[in-house]
C-alpha positions as CSV (number, residue, x, y, z in Angstrom):
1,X,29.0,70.0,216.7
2,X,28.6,68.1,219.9
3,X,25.3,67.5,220.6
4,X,23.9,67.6,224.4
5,X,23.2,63.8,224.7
6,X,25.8,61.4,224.2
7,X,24.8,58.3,221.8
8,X,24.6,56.2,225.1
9,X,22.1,58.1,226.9
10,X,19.6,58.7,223.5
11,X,20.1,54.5,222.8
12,X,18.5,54.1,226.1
13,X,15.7,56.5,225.3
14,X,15.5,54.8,222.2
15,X,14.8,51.4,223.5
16,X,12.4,52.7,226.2
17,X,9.7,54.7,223.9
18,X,6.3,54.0,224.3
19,X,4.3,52.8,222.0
20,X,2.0,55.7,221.3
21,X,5.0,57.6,220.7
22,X,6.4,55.7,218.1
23,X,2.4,55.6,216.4
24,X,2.6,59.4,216.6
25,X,6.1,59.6,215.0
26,X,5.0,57.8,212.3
27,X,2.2,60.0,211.7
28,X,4.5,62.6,212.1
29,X,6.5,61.7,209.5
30,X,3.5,60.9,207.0
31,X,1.7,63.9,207.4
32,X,5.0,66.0,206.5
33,X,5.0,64.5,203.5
34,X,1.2,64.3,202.8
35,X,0.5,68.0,203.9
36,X,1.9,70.1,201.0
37,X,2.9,69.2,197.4
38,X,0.7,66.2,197.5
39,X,-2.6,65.4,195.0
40,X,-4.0,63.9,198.3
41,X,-2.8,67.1,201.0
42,X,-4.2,69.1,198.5
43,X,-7.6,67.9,198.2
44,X,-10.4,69.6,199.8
45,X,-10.3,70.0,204.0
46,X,-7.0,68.4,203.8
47,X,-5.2,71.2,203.1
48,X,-5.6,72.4,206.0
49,X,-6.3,69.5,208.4
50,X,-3.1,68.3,207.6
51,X,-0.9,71.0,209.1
52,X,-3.1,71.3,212.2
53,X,-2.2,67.5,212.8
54,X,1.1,68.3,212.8
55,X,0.8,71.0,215.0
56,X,-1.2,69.2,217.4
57,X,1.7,66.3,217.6
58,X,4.7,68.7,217.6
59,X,2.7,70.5,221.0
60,X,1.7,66.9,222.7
61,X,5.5,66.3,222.3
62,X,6.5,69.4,224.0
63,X,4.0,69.5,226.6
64,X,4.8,65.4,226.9
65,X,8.5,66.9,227.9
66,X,7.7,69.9,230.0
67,X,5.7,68.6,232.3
68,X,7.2,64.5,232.6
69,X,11.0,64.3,231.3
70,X,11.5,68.4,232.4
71,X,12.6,71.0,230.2
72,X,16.0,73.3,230.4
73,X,14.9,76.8,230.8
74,X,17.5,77.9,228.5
75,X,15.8,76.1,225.8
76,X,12.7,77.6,226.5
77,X,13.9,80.9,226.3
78,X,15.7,80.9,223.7
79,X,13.1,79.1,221.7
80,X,10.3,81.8,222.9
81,X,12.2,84.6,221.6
82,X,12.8,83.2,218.7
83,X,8.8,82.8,218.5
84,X,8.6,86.1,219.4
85,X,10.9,87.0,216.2
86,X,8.5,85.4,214.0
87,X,5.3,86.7,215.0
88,X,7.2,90.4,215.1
89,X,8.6,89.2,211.6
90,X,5.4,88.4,210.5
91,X,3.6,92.0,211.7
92,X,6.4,94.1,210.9
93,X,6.0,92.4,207.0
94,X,2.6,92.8,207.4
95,X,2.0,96.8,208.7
96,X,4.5,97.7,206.0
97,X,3.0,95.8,203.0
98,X,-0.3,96.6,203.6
99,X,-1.4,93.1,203.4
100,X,-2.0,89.3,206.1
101,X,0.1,86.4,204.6
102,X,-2.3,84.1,202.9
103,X,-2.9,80.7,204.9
104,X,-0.3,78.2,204.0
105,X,2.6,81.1,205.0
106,X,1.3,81.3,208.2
107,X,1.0,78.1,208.6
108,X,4.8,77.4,207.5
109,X,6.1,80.7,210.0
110,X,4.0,79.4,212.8
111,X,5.6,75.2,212.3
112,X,8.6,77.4,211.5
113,X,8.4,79.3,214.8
114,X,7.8,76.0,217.3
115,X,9.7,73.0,215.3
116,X,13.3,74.0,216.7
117,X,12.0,73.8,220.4
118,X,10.2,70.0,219.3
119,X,13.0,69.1,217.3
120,X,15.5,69.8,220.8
121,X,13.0,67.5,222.7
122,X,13.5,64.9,219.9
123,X,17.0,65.1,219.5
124,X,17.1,64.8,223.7
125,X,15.1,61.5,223.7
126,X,16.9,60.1,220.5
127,X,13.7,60.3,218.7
128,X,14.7,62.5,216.3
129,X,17.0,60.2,214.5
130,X,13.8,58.1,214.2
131,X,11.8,60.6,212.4
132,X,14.6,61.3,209.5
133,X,14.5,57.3,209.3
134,X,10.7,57.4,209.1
135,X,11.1,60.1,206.2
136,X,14.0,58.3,204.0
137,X,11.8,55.3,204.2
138,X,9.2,56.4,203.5
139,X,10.1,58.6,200.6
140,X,12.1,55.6,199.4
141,X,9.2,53.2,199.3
142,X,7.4,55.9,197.2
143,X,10.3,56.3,194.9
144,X,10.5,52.3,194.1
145,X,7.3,51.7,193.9
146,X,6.3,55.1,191.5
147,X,9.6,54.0,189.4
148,X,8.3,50.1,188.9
149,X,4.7,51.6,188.1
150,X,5.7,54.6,185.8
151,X,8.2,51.9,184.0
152,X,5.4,49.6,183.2
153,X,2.4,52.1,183.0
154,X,2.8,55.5,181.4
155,X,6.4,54.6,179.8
156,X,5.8,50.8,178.1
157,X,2.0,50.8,178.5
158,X,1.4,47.4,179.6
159,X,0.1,48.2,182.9
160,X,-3.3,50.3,182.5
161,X,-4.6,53.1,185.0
162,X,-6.7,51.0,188.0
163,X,-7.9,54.1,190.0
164,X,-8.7,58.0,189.8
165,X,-8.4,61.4,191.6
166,X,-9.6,64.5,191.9
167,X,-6.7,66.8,191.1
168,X,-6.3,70.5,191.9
169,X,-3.1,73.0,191.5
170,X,-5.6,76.3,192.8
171,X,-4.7,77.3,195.9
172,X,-9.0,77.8,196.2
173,X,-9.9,74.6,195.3
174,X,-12.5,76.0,192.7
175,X,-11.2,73.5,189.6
176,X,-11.1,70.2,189.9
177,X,-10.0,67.4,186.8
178,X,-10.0,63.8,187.1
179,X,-6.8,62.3,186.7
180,X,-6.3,58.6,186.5
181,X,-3.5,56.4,188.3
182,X,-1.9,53.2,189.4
183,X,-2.5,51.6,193.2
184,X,-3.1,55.6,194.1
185,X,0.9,55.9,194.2
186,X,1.4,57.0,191.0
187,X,-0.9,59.4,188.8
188,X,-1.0,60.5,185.3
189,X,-1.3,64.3,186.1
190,X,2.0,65.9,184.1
191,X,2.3,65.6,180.6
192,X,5.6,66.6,179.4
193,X,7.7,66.6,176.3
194,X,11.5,66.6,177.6
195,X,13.9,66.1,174.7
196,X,12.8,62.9,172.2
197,X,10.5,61.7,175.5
198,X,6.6,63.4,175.2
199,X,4.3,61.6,178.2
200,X,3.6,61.5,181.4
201,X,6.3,62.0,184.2
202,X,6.8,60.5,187.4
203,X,5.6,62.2,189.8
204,X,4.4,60.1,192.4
205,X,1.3,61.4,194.4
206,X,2.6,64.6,194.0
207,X,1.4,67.2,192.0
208,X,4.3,67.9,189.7
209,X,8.2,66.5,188.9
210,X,9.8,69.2,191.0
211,X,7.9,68.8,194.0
212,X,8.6,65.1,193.9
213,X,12.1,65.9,193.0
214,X,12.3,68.3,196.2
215,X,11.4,65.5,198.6
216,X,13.7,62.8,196.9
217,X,16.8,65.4,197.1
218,X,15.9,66.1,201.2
219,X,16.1,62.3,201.1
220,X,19.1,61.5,199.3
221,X,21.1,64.4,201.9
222,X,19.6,62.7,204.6
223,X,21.3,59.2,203.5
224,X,24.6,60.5,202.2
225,X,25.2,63.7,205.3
226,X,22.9,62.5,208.1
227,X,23.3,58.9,209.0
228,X,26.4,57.4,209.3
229,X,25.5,54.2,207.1
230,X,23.5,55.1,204.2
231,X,21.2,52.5,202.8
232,X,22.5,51.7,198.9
233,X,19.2,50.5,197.7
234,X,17.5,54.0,199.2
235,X,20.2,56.1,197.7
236,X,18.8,54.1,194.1
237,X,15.9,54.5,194.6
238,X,15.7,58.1,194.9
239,X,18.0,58.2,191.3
240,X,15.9,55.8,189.8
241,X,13.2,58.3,191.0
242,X,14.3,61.5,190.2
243,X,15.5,60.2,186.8
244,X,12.4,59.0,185.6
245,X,10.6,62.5,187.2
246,X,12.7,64.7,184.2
247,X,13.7,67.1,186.9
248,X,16.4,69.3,185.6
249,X,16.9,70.9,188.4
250,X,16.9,67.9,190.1
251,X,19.3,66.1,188.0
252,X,21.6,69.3,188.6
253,X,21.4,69.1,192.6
254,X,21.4,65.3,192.4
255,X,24.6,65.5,191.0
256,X,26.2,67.8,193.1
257,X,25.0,66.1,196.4
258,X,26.9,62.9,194.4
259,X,29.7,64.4,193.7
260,X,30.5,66.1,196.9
261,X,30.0,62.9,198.4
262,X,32.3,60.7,196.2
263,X,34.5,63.4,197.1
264,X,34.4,63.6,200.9
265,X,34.4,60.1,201.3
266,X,37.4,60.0,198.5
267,X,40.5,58.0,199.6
268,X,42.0,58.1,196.1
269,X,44.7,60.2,195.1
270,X,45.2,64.6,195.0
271,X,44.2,64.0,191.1
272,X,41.1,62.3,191.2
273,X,40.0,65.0,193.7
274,X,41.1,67.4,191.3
275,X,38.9,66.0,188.8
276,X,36.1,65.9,190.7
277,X,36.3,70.1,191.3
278,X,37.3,70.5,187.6
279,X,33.9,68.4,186.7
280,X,31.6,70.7,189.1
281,X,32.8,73.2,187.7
282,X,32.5,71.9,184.1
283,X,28.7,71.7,185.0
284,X,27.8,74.6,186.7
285,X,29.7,77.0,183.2
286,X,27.3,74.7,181.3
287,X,23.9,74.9,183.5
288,X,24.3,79.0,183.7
289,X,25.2,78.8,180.0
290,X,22.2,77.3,179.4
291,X,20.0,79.3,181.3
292,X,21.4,82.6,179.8
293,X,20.3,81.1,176.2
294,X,16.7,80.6,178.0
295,X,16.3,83.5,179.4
296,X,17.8,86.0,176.5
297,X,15.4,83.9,173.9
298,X,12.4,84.3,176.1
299,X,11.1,80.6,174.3
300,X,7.3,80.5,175.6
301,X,7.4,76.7,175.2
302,X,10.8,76.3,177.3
303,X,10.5,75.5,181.0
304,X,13.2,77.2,181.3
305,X,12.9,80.0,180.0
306,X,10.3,80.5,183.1
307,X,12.4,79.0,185.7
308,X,15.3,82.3,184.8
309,X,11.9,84.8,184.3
310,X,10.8,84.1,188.0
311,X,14.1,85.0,188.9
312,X,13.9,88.2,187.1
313,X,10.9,88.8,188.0
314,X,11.7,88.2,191.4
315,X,14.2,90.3,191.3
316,X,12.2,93.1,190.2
317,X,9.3,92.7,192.3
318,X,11.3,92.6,195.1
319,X,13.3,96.0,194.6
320,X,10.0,97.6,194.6
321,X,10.3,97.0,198.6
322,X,13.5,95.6,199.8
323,X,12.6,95.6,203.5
324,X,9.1,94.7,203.9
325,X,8.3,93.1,200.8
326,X,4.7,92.6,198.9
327,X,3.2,90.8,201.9
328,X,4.0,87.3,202.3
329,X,2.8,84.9,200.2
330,X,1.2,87.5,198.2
331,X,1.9,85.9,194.5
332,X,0.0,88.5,192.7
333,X,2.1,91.4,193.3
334,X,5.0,89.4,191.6
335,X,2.7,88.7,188.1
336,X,2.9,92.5,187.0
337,X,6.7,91.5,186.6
338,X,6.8,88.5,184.8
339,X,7.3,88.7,180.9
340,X,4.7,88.4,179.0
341,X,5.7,85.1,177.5
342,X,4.9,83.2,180.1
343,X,1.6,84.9,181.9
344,X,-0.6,82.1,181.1
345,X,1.8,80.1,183.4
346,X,2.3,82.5,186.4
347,X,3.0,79.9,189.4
348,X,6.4,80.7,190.7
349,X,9.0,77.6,190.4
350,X,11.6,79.1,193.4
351,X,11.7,80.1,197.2
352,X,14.6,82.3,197.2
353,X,13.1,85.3,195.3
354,X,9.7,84.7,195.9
355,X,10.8,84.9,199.9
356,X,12.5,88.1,199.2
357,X,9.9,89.4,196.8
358,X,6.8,88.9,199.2
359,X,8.5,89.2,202.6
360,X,11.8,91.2,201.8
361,X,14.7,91.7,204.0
362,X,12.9,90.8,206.8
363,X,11.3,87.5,205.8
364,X,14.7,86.3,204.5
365,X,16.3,86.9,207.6
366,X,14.7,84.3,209.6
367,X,15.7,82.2,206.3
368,X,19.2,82.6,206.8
369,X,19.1,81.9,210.7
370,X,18.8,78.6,209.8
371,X,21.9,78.7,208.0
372,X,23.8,80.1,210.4
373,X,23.0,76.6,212.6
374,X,24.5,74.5,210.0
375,X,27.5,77.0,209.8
376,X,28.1,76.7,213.3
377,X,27.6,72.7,213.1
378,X,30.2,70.0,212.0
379,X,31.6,69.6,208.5
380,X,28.9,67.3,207.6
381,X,26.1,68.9,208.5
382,X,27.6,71.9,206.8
383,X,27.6,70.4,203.9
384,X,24.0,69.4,204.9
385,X,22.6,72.7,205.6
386,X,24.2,74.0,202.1
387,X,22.5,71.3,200.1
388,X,19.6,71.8,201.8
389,X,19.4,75.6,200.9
390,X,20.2,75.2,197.5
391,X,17.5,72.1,197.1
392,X,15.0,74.5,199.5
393,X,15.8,77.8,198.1
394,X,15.6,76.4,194.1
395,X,12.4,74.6,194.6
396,X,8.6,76.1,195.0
397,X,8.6,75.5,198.7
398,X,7.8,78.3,200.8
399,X,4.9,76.9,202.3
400,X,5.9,73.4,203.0
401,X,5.7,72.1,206.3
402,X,8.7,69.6,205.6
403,X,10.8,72.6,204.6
404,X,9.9,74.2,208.0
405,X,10.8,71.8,209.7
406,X,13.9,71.1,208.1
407,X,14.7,74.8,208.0
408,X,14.0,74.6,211.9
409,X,16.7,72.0,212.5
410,X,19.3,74.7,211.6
411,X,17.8,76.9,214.4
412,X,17.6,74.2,216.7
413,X,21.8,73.7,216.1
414,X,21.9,77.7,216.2
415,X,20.3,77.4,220.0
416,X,22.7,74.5,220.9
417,X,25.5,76.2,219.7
418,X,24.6,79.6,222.2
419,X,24.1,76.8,224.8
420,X,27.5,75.4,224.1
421,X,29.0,78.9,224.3
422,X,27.2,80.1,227.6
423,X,28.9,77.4,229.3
């Protein structure tokens, strides 16, 4: 899809940013990272100082534009119904399930509801391309740096622990435990026994291997879909990354993102493009093979075995009330359906049923408006917007503020493409 500035006019922007602008980008880009998932955004008033932060830049942006560089009223509008269609979302869910979303889901529906109208501004001023630089750097830095510390600390030993933290998975903050770490980017905080390997994962700053793995997939589309050049020592280090994380799920999606890629950017013969397909699909019989054997032998040590009973439970939870769902967020109405198995492990390890389970129909449909963006898009960011579902919908991230705001850049190419069409 076209976008509304040409490359010339955003280079010019580019090279005439202030400075404060560029500080607050970076912050920007920090803070999505920091403010969910993380053992630091997770700690005490961070939780929920973090996401006001990013509010408060993502407003000083738009107000920045509105009253300075001008605004399209079209824009506007469209963006302030689409507000609108959150909040009457969010009541509508709310009056029928009896229940308020708990904190962190309003806070994602309410980044959710203003990030397409920022991310518009950005894409305008040709910042936007800076921010998904900012993130893949970032995230990259983490990944090489984790990988080099995991290698020589939990995984060969010869590097001992050098600093601590106060680590908490409850969303109350009531328990704390101490775990210990190296240079505070990588801590000792999941133990794991996958295959012949039993120790500690890599998992960054981050509280567990999928989260990490959810941020170093997001990163790895944005190198191989988004920019035109993709950095080869970024794209390793987020493999190097996710290997060493014992992500299954990550390894899966990892490969696929791979995979499609070696195939788009294939010059080699019908064949090998045939091979490719017949591989995929090779993978994908022996992943749902896999889980089936999980699932049907309910194995209370097996991870997962409790990745497939989320799904059913899911499932379940949400036929109780297709349209309006439990009340969003609301965890505990899902634990009635889980097997008993697993209920001294009840956190929930996917989006895409626990959206539909808390929030039904309705919930889910502001979901899939962001996929209609990416549908309307070009062939790459297609391919973009189906990775990212699969990578957002098969992780834990319902409440992320880095999945809102990727989530709102479909939107945002949903409300270019009615502006294209008006025309």
């Amino acid at each position: 899809m076209k976008l509304i500035n040409n490359s010339e006019c955003r280079e010019k922007r580019h090279n005439t940013i202030p400075l404060w602008e560029k500080f607050l980008l970076v912050c920007f880009s920090i803070l999505l990272i920091l403010s969910n998932g993380t053992l630091y955004g997770r700690y005490g008033y961070a939780q929920v100082v973090l996401p006001i932060l990013i509010l408060v830049i993502c407003l000083l942006f738009i107000f920045a534009t509105l009253f300075h560089r001008g605004i399209l009223f079209f824009d506007y509008r469209k963006n302030l119904i689409w507000i609108i269609s959150c909040g009457l979302v969010c009541a509508f869910v709310s009056i029928g399930s009896h229940t308020v979303p708990t904190m962190g889901h309003f806070t994602f529906l309410l980044l959710y509801s203003l990030f397409p109208l920022f991310i518009i501004l950005c894409q305008r001023d040709g910042l936007l391309d800076i921010i998904f630089n900012y993130l893949s750097l970032l995230i990259a830095f983490l990944a090489l740096f984790s990988s080099i510390l995991w290698f020589l600390g939990p995984f060969l030993g010869v590097l001992k622990p050098n600093c601590s933290f106060l680590y908490t998975w409850d969303a109350r903050g009531e328990s704390y435990e101490t775990v210990f770490g190296y240079f505070g980017l990588l801590y000792e905080a999941q133990w794991s026994k996958f295959g012949s390997f039993l120790g500690y994962r890599n998992i960054s700053i981050f509280g567990e291997g999928p989260v990490f793995a959810f941020y170093l997939l997001i990163a790895l589309l944005l190198e191989l879909f988004y920019f035109k050049s993709p950095k080869n020592w970024r794209v390793f280090s987020y493999l190097i990354a996710l290997f060493s994380s014992f992500s299954t799920t990550g390894w899966i999606l990892a490969l696929g993102i791979l995979l499609y890629n070696l195939y788009l950017n294939s010059n080699s013969s019908k064949k090998i493009r045939i091979l490719i397909i017949f591989i995929c699909i090779c993978l994908c019989i022996v992943f749902f093979s896999v889980a089936l054997s999980l699932f049907l032998g309910k194995s209370s040590t097996s991870s997962g075995g409790i990745h497939i009973d989320d799904f059913k439970a899911g499932f379940d939870a949400w036929l109780s009330s297709p349209l309006w769902g439990n009340g969003i967020g609301n965890n505990d109405a899902i634990v009635p359906f889980m097997s008993t198995f697993r209920l001294n492990n009840t956190g929930f390890s996917n989006s895409i049923m626990f959206v539909l389970a808390t929030g039904g129909l309705l919930y889910f449909s502001l979901w899939m408006v962001s996929f209609l963006g990416f549908y309307h898009a070009g062939r790459r960011m297609k391919i973009f917007g189906l990775f990212l579902f699969l990578v957002v919908l098969f992780s834990n991230v319902s409440y992320f503020a880095s999945a809102a705001f990727f989530l709102a850049y479909g939107v945002s190419l949903l409300i270019e493409y009615q502006r294209g069409q008006s025309r």
